[in-house]
Structure formats: C-alpha cells, structure tokens
C-alpha positions in Angstrom: -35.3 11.9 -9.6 -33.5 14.0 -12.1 -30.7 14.7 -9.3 -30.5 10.8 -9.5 -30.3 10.6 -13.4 -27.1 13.4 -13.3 -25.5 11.7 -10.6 -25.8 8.1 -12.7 -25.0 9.3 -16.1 -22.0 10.8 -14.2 -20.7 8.4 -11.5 -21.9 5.5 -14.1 -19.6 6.4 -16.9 -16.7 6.8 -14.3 -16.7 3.7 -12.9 -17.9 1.4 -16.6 -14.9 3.6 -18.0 -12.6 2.2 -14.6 -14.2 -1.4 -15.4 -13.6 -1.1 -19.1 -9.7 0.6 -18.5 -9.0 -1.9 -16.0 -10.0 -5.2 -18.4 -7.6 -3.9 -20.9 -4.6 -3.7 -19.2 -5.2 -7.2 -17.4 -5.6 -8.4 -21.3 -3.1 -6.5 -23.5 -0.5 -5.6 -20.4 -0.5 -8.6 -18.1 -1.8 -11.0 -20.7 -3.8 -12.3 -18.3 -6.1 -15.1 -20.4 -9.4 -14.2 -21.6 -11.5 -17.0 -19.7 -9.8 -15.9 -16.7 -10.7 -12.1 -17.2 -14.3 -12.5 -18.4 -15.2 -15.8 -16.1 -12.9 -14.7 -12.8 -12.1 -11.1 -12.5 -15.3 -9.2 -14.1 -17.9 -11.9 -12.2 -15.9 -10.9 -9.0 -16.6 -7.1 -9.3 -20.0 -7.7 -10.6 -20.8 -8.6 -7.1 -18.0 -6.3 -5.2 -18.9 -3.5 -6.3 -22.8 -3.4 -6.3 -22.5 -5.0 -2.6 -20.8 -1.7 -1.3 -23.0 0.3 -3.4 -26.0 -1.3 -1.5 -24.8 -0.6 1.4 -23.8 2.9 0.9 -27.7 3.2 -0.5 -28.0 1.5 2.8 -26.8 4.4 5.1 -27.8 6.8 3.2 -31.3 6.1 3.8 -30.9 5.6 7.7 -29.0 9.2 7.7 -32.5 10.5 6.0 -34.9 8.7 8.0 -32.9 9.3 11.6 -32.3 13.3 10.5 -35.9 13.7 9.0 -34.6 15.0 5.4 -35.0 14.2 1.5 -32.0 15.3 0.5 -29.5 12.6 2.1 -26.8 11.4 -1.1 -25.2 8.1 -0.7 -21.2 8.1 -1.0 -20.1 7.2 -4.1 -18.2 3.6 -5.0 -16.1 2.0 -7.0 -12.8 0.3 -8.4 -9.7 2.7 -6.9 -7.8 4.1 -9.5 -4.8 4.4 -7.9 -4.7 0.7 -7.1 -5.8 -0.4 -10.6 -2.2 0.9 -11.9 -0.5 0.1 -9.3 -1.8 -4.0 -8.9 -0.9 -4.3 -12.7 2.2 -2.5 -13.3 3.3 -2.8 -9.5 2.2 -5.9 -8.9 1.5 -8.3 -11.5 3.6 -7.4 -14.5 6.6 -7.4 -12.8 5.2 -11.1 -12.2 4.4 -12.3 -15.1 7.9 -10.9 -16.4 9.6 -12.7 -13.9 7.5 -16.3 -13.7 6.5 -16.2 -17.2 3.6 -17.3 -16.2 0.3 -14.7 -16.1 -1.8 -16.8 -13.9 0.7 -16.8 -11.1 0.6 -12.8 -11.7 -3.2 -13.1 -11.1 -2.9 -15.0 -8.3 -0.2 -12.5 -6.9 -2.8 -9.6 -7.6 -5.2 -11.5 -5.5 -3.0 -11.7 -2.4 -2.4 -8.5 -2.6 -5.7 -7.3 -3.0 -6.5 -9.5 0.1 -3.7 -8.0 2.2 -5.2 -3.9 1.2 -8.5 -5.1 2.4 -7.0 -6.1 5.5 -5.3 -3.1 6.3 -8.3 -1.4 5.7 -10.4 -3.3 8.0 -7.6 -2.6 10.7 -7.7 1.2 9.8 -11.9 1.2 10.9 -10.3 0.8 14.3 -6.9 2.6 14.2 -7.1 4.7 11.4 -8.1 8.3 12.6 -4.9 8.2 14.9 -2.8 7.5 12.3 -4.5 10.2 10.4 -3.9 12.5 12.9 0.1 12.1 13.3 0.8 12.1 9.7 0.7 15.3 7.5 -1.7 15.9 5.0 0.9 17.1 2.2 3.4 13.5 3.0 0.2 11.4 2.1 -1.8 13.4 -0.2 1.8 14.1 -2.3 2.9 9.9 -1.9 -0.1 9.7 -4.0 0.8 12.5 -6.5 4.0 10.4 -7.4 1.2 7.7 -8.1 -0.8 9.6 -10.3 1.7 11.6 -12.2 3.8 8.4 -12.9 1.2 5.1 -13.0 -2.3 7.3 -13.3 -0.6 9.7 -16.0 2.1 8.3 -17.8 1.0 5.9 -19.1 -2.2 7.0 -20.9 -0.5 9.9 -22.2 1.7 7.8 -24.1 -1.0 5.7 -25.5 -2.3 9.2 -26.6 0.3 9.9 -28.6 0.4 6.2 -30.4 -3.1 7.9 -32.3 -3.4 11.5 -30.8 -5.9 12.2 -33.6 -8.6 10.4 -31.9 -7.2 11.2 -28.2 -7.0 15.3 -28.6 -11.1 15.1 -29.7 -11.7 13.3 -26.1 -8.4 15.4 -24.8 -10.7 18.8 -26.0 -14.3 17.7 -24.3 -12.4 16.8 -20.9 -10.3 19.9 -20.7 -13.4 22.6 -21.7 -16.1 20.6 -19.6 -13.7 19.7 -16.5 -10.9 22.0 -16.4 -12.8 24.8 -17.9 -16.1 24.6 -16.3 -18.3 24.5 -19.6 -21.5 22.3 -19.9 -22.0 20.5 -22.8 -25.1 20.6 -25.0 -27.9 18.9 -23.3 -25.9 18.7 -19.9 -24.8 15.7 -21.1 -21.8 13.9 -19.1 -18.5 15.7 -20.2 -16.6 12.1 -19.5 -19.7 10.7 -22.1 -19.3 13.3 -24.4 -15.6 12.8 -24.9 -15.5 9.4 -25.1 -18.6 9.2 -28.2 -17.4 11.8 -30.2 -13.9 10.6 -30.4 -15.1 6.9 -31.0 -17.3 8.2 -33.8 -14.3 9.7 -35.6 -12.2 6.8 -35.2 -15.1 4.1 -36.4 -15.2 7.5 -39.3 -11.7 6.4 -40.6 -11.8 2.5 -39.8 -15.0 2.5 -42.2 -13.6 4.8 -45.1 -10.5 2.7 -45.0 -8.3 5.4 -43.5 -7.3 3.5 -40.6 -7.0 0.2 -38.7 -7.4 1.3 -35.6 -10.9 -0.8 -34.6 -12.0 -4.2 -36.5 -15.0 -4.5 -37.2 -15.1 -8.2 -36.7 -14.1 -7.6 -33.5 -17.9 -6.1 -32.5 -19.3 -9.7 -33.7 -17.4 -11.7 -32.3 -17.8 -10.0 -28.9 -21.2 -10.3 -29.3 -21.5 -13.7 -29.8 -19.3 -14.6 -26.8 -21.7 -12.8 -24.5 -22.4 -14.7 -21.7 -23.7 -14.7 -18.1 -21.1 -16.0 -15.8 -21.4 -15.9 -12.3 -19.2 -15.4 -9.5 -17.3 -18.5 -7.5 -14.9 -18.6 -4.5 -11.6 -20.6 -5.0 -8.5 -20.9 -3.2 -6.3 -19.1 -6.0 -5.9 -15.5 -3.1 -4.3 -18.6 -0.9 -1.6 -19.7 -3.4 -1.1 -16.2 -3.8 -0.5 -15.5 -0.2 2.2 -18.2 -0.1 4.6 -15.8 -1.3 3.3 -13.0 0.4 6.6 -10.9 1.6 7.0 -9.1 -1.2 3.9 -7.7 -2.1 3.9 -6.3 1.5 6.3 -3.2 0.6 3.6 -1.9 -1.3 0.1 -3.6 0.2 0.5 -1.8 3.8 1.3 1.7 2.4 -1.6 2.3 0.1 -3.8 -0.1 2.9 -2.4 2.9 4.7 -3.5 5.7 2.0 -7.1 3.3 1.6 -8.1 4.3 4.8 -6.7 7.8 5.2 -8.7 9.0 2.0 -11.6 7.1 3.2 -11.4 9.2 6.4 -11.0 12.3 4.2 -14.0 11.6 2.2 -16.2 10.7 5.0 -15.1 14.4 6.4 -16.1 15.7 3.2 -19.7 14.2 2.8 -20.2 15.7 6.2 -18.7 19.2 5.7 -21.5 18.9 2.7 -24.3 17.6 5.3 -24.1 14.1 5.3 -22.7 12.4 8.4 -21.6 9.0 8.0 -19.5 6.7 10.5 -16.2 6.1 9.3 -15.8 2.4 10.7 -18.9 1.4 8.8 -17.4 3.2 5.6 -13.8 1.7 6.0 -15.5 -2.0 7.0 -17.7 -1.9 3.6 -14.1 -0.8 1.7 -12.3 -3.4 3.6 -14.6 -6.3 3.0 -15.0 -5.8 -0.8 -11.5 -5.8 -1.5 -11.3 -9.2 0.5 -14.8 -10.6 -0.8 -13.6 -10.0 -4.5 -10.1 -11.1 -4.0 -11.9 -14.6 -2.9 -14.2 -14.5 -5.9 -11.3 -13.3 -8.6 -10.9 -9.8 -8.4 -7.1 -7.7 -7.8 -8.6 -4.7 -8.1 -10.0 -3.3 -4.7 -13.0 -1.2 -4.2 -13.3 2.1 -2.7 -15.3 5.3 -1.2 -15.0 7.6 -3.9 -14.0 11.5 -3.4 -16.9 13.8 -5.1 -19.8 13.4 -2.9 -20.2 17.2 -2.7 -20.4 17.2 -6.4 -23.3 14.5 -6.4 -25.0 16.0 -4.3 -24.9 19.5 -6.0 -26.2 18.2 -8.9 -29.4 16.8 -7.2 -28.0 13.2 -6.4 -29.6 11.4 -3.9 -29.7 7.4 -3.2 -30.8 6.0 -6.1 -28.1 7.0 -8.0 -24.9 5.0 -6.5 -27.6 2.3 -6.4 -28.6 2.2 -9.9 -24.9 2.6 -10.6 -24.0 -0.5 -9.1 -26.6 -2.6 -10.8 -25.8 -1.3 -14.5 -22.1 -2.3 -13.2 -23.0 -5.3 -11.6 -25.1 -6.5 -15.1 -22.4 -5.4 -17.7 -19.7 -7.9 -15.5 -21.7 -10.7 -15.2 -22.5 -10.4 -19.4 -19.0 -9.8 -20.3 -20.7 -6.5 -22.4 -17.3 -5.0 -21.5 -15.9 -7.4 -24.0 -18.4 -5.4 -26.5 -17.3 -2.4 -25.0 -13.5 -2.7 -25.3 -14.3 -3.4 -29.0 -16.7 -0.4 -29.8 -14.4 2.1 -27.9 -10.6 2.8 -29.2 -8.6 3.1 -26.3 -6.8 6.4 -26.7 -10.6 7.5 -26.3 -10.8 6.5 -23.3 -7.4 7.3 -21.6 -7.5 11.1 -21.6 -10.1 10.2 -18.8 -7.6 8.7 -16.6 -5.1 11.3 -17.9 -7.0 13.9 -16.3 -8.1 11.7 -13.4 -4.2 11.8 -12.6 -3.8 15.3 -13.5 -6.1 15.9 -10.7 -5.1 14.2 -8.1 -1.5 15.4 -8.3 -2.7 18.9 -8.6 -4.7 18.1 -5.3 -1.5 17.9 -2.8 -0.8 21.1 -3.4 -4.2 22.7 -4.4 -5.2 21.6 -0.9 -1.8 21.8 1.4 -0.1 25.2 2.4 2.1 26.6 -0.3 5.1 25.7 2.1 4.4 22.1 1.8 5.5 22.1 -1.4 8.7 21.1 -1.5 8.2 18.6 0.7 4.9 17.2 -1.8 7.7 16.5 -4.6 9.8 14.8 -2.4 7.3 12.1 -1.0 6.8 12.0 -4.9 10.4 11.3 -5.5 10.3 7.6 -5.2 7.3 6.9 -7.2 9.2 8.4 -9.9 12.3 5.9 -9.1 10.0 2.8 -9.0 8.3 3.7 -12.5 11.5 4.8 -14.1 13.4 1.2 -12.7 10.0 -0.7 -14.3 10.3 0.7 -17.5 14.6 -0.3 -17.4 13.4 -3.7 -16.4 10.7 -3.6 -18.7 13.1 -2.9 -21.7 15.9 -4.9 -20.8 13.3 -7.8 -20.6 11.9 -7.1 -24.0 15.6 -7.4 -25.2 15.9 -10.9 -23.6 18.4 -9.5 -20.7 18.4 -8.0 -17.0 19.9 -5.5 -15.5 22.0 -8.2 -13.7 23.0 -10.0 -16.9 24.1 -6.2 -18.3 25.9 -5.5 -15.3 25.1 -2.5 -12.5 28.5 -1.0 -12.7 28.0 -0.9 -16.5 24.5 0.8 -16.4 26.0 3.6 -13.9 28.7 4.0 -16.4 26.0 4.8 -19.0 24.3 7.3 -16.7 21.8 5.2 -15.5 21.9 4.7 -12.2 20.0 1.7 -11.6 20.6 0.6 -8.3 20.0 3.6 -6.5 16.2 4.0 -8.0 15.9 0.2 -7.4 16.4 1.3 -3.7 14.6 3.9 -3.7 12.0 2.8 -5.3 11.0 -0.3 -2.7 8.1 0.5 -1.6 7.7 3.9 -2.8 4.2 4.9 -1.3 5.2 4.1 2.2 9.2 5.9 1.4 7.4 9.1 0.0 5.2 9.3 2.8 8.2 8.8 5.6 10.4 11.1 3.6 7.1 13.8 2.9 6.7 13.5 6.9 9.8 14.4 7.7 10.0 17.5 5.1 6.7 19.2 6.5 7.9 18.2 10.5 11.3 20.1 9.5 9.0 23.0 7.6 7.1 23.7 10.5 10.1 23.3 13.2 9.4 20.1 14.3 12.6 18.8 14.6 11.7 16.0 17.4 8.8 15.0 15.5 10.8 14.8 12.2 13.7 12.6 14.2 11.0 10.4 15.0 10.0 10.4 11.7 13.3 9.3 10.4 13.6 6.7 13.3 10.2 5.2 12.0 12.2 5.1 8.7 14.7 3.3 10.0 12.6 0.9 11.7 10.6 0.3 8.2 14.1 -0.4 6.1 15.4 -2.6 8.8 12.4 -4.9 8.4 12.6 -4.6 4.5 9.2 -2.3 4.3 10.9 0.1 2.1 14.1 0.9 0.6 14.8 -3.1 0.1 14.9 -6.1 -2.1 13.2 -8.0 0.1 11.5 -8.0 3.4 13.4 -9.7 6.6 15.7 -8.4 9.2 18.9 -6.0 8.7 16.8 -5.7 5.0 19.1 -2.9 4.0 21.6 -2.0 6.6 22.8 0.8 4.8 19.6 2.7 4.2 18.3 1.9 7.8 21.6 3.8 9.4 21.2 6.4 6.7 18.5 7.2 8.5 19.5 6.7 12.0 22.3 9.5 11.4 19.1 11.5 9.8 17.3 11.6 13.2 19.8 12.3 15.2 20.9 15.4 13.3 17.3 16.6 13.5 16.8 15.4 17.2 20.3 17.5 18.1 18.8 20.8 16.2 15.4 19.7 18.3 17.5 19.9 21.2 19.5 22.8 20.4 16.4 24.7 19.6 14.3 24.1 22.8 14.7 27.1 24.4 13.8 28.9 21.6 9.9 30.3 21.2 8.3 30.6 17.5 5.7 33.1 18.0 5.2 33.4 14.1 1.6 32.9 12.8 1.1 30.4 10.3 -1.4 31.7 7.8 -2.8 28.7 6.4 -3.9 27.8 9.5 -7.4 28.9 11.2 -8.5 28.3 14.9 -12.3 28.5 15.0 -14.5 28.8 18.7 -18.3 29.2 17.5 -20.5 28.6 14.3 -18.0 27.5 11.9 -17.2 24.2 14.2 -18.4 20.9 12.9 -22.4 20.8 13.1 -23.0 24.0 13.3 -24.5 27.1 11.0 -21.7 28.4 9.7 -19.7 25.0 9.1 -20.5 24.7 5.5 -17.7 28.2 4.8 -14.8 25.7 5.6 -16.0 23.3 3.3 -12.4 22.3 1.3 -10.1 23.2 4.7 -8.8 20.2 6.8 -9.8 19.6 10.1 -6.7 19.5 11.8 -7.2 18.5 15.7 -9.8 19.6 18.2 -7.7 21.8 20.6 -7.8 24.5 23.1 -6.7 28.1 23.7 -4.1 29.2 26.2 -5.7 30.0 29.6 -5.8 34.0 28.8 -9.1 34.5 27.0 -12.3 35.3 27.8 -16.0 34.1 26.1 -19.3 36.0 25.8 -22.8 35.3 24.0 -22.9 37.3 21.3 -27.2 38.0 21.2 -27.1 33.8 21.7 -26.1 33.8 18.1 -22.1 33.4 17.7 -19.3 33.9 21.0 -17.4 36.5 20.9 -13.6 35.8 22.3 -11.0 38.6 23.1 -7.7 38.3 24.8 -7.1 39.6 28.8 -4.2 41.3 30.0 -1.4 39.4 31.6 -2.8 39.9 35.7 -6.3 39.1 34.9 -8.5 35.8 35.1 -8.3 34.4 31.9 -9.6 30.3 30.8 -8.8 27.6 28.1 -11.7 27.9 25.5 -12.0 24.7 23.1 -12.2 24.9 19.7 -10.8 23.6 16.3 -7.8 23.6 14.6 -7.9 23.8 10.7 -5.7 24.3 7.7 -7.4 26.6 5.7 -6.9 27.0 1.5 -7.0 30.6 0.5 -9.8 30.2 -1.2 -11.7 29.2 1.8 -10.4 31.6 4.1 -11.8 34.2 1.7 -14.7 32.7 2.1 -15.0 32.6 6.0 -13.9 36.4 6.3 -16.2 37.7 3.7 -19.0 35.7 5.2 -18.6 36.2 9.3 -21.0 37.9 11.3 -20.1 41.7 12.4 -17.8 42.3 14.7 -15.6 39.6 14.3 -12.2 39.3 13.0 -8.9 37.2 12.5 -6.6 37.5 15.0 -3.5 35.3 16.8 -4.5 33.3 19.1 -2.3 31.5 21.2 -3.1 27.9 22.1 -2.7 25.6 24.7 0.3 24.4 23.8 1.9 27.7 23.1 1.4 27.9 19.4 0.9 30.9 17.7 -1.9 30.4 15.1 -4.8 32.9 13.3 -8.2 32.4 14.9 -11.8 34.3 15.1 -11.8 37.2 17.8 -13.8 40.3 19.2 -13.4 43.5 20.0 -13.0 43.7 23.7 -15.3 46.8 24.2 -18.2 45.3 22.1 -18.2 41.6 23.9 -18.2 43.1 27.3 -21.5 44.6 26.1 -22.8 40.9 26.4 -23.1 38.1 28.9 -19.8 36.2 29.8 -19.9 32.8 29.1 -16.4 32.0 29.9 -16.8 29.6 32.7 -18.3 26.7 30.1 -15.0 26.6 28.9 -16.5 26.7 25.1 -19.7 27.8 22.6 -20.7 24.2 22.0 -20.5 23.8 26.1 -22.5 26.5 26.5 -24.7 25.5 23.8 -25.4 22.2 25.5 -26.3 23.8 28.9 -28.5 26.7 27.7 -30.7 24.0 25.4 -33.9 23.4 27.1 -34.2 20.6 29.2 -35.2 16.5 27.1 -33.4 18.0 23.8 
C-alpha cells in the first residue's frame, strides 16, 4: 500500500503536470478557445487516459494471478510528451498561422492524432520487425532532436522570461533527479519543485513585487468549475480531409509510438513483469483514436520508468488511482484552477529536464560509436524548429518568407530553403539518415545502400524532405539519395571479400542464465536485446553441476555444433555488472557466430567443462533445460 502511495504521488504529478503543460500551450500558443479546451479536449482525456490506465491495472493483475505473486506493477500511462510538442508546434500552430483560424488547427490535431493511433495499432502486428531492422541509436537519437529542440527549447526560454521563480524549481529537479537526493519527507522531487517555487512567486504577487499571477484569476477559475463530459463528433473527419500533410510527420513518430512501446514492454520484463506487446501497443493505439473522436490531439502512451515504480514498492493500484485523480481533474476543469495557482516557469523546468533526459538517453544507452551518427538523425529536428521559429517571426511581422524573398534570406545568411527541406518530416529523415550512419559505422555498406534507397523511396512519395506529399515530391532530394546508395552499395561490393574479425565491445553474446527468463537475466537489465542468434558450428556445451553451461571453442578438425543464444548491446555499466557477478569459471571471450561475426560472449575454460557432462547435442541451455525438466512441467 505504501509502494502504491510513492508510485501515485510520483506518476500522478507527472502526468497532472503533462495535463496541466499541455492545456497551456493549446490556450496561450494555439489560441485554441477556452470552451473548446475545457468542454472538448480535457473531457476527451478524462476518459483516454484512465481507460488505458484500467486496462494496464487490468494485466497487471492477470500477470499476478497466472504467476502466483504480490508483487506484479502495472505499466505506467499517460499523455506522450514528445507528441504534446510536436501536435502543437508541428502541427497546429503552423495551422492556425496559416488558416487564421484555431479551430481548423484543432481539428488538424485531431486527424493527426487519429492517424498516430493508427500506426500504432498496425505496429501490434508488424512492429517488432521493424524494430529489429532499424538501429537503436537512428531511433532513439530522431527523438533526441525532438527533445532538445520541441521538449527543451522551448521551456528553457520561458525560464528565462522570470528565471527567479524557474531556478527555485530548476534547484529541486537537478539535486533530487540528477543528483540522486531525497527530499525531506520523501516527498515527490517533481512536487517539491513545483510548491516551493509557486510559493515564492504568490510571495512577490501578494507584497506587490510582481505581476506574475492574478489573484482574480483563482476566483474566477473557481467559479467556472464545471463537470463536462465527454461526446463523439465528426470534427477528426473534417480534419482528415486534408490529411496529406500531416502524414510527413504522423507515420514517423506512429513509427517511434510503437518502437518505445516495444522498448518499454522489454523493460517491465527485464524488471519481472512480462506483458504482451500487441495488447500494450492495441491499448496505446485505441486511446489515441478514442480521444481523437471525443476531442483530444494529444495521444496517449506506455510510459518508460516501470523499473522505477516498481522499486519504490508500486504495484496496481497506483497507475489505477492515477488515472482516476486524472480522469476527475478533466472532467471538472480543476486544471483551469491549476493553471491559475501555478506560474508557468514553475512548471517548465519539469519538461526541461524531461527533455534533457531523453536526449541524454541516445547516447547513454547506444555504443559510444553511434554517436555521430545520434546527432545526425538529430540534424533535421534542429532544421524544422529553426524554419518554425523564421516562419514564426516573419508572421509576427505581417510577412513570409515568400513575400521576403528566398534568394534574399540566403543573402542574409539564412538559408531558408534548405532547412525547409530538410526539415519535412524530420523524425522519419533523422531516422533514415541515423540508419544509414550506424549501417556505415559498423561496415554495413549493403545495408546502409538500402537504407539510402528506402530514402529515396520516402522523398519520391513526399514522406520526407518535401513540401508536400505526391509523386516525384522532390526529385532532387530522391536522386540525392539514389547516387548515396550506390556509392555505399559499390564500397559494399568492393568490400566483399574482405573478413572483419574485430570484436565489437559493446556487444555481448550470452548462452545460459543471463537469457531472457532465467536467474541471472535481471544483470542485463539497461542492455538491448539485439536478436536471438546462433554460434558458428565450432563449439561445444556442457552442464556445468546443472546450474549454468559451460561453452569453449574446438579445434579446427574436430566435431563442433551451432549453440543458440542471444545477442545484446551491452552499456558499460551493465557489462560491469555481468562480469563482476558471473559464476566461477566463466569469462568473456570472442565468439564467432553463425553468420561469421566476431562478437564478445560468455565462455569456459576447456579443461574445467570437460570435467562435466556434454550437452552439446541440444543445440542450447534453454534446450536442454526443457528436456531435462521432469515430465507434466
């Protein structure tokens, strides 16, 4: 029960902080209409979110009453960050600029909330291939450029507009998140923050020092408390009739939806809990289209930091409760209340550090020669915020970049047309682009061709790198990167012959305990399961005392096999943590795999396995497992 009440106080404040950041900027950015936001939007979330919340709460308690065990913790739930900066700035302010008008921009957010859900839905079904073909560090640093440019930016500007109530929130997030330090009563750090900072600005609003908050604000809001309820129109449909250009950016971050639901699905279960990924990705899919129906842009999603809940004694309750409290502050309009008790630059070092983090992830959690290629999938982010904020301003002075002329832009140093380009769809560029950087990192050159020829494809059809979507889109781009893959395929081809027998570091093959489901699995917690795979037919497996197998490698004339194992890449953090914690006797060696890779995996000493019964002929530990259980089990 106490587990529960930490994991509340902590998920709740997250996501009535997300709720409370993301009424704001559909109010003071957007301009959406009040009625609209309070009757449409909020009403639509009030039953989004607690819906997936349920039904998290939902498998959770299946998982603990199939497996026998109290300590199952639901998956937490909850507007996507990412996508509430990106629908508004991305999305709908670009078309309220443009139509003047901020229902249509509404309606446009609705569409493309629709169209994310869909994608979603698709990626229950097709989504762990896609996974599987695309490196880590292309997605994970396509959403970097997000966060550092539409997560980051943006709040650390309205930071500065009062920074004396911002650095008193700034100081409680970086000590109690970044630095590791509880606060007094192990209260919420995000809590914490956002009171004391409010208290010093309400401080200088009531001794007259500033007018920052109005007091008559806090009335008013609470006499416009109200319960409205939920109601399906048709406004996603007028939305949709103009659908082809929210598609540039709809499919890629459909695309990253699914891929970080898979990720956070693998992590609840390197922490214990084994969930199905098509029921998560359905529940994700189906509130973001359920909510666009009701009112709501802003789709829903699996939250990462189930380990955390569950460290700090979460169970179900929690991401239940959550969703109620959430679910009762929309339908009231209490965030109304809320957005006039709270300053904002006390609330945006939240999302400050919320974007701090997940940049920092792509290369926190990638091999440190990923790296270059993590800033260039974040390359085009940075060209689609920097051509909004030229738009933005040229608006603001009553002209366009047309009306001021390209040529005369690019004269001034601003070269306008070439972030316009490569700003098109910017997630689904930095990903292509990030892809073809690690397939080139690691040799790939055939793989990275094909990369470029899938960019080509995209641009043709006006996915990326176009004004708008049809065919021949951009017919420059699209042979920019025909010429791309066929330099890389001729240095694929020119390279065939040649054998890489280097040993990738970051990488760790694994045979026995530390496989998914078994003892020793929770070490690799924070390393990403790369592929299940197979060694070269030269080893040899024995039964280590039936508690781990012990592999070593056979000389070139005699009888070797294929043992199955998995493929990971490994943080050095976590590799510490496997070595320091392995049973005697073993050790990290190369191993050469089926396909002739070189990669670091778990061996034996030769003279100490043959001690032991050979096991080689099941082909694997977990095989050998299976056979060797007693018979009904």
């Amino acid at each position: 029960m106490k587990g529960d009440w930490n994991g509340l106080f902590g998920l709740g404040t997250n996501v009535l902080l997300n709720v409370i950041v993301l009424t704001g900027l559909c109010l003071a950015v957007v301009h959406i209409p009040s009625e609209t936001v309070y009757g449409r939007i909020l009403p639509a979330l009030g039953i989004a979110l607690p819906l997936g919340n349920i039904w998290y709460a939902v498998l959770a308690r299946r998982l603990a009453r199939r497996e026998s065990r109290g300590d199952v913790t639901a998956l937490p739930y909850g507007p996507s960050v990412p996508h509430t900066f990106i629908v508004v700035f991305v999305v709908m302010l670009p078309v309220a600029i443009g139509s003047g008008n901020a229902l249509t921009a509404w309606r446009a957010g609705l569409a493309w909330a629709f169209i994310i859900g869909c994608i979603v839905l698709i990626g229950a079904f097709f989504g762990p291939w896609i996974r599987k073909v695309t490196p880590r560090a292309a997605l994970l640093g396509a959403l970097a450029g997000i966060s550092i440019t539409f997560i980051s930016m943006n709040p650390a500007a309205q930071m500065w507009q009062a920074p004396w109530i911002a650095f008193i929130a700034l100081a409680f997030i970086l000590v109690g998140w970044l630095g590791g330090r509880k606060m007094p009563g192990d209260a919420p750090v995000g809590l914490v923050a956002v009171l004391f900072a409010t208290a010093v600005a309400w401080i200088a609003v009531l001794a007259g020092w500033s007018g920052i908050l109005e007091p008559s604000a806090v009335g008013e809001s609470i006499s416009n408390l109200a319960v409205s309820l939920p109601f399906p129109t048709g406004d996603v449909l007028t939305g949709l009739e103009d659908i082809t250009p929210l598609l540039a950016s709809a499919i890629p971050l459909g695309v990253y939806n699914f891929t970080e639901g898979m990720t956070n699905v693998e992590s609840a279960a390197a922490a214990g809990d084994r969930y199905s990924t098509r029921q998560v990705l359905s529940a994700d899919g189906l509130g973001a289209i359920v909510g666009s129906f009701l009112g709501s842009p802003f789709p829903p999603a699996v939250y990462i930091g189930h380990p955390g809940w569950k460290q700090v004694g979460g169970r179900i309750g929690y991401s239940l409760v959550t969703g109620i409290v959430v679910a009762v502050v929309c339908f009231t309009g209490l965030v109304g209340t809320f957005l006039a008790l709270f300053p904002m630059q006390a609330l945006v070092p939240v999302l400050l550090y919320i974007g701090l983090v997940i940049g920092a992830q792509a290369f926190n959690v990638s091999a440190r020669r990923y790296a270059p290629a993590i800033v260039l999938a974040m390359i085009p982010s940075l060209a689609q915020w920097a051509t909004g904020l030229i738009d933005n301003a040229l608006a603001a002075a009553g002209t366009s970049a047309q009306a001021v002329g390209v040529g005369a832009l690019v004269d001034g140093g601003v070269v306008y047309d070439g972030l316009r380009l490569l700003g098109q769809g910017a997630v689904l560029v930095g990903i292509v682009l990030g892809a073809i950087a690690c397939f080139v990192i690691d040799r790939r050159m055939y793989a990275a061709a094909i990369a470029a020829g899938i960019g080509a494809g995209l641009s043709f059809v006006g996915l990326i790198n176009a004004d708008e979507v049809g065919w021949n889109a951009s017919p420059g781009v699209s042979l920019g990167y025909v010429f791309l893959a066929l330099i890389l395929g001729g240095f694929g081809w020119l390279s065939r012959r040649e054998v890489d027998r280097a040993v990738d570091d970051e990488l760790l093959f694994v045979n026995g305990t530390l496989m998914r489901g078994l003892e020793l699995h929770g070490n690799l917690v924070g390393a990403e399961l790369l592929e299940e795979t197979a060694t070269a037919p030269r080893y040899r497996l024995h039964s280590i005392r039936d508690e781990h197998p012990g592999m070593y490698e056979v000389g070139e004339d005699e009888d070797g096999a294929s043992i199955a194992g998995e493929l990971y890449q490994v943080p050095t953090e976590v590799l510490l943590k496997v070595v320091e914690n392995e049973p005697p006797g073993l050790y990290r060696g190369p191993v050469q795999l089926a396909d002739g890779r070189m990669v670091p995996g778990i061996l034996y000493a030769r003279d100490l396995a043959e001690a032991h019964p050979d096991i080689t002929a099941h082909g694997g530990w977990r095989q050998y497992r299976a056979a060797a259980a007693p018979s009904g089990h």
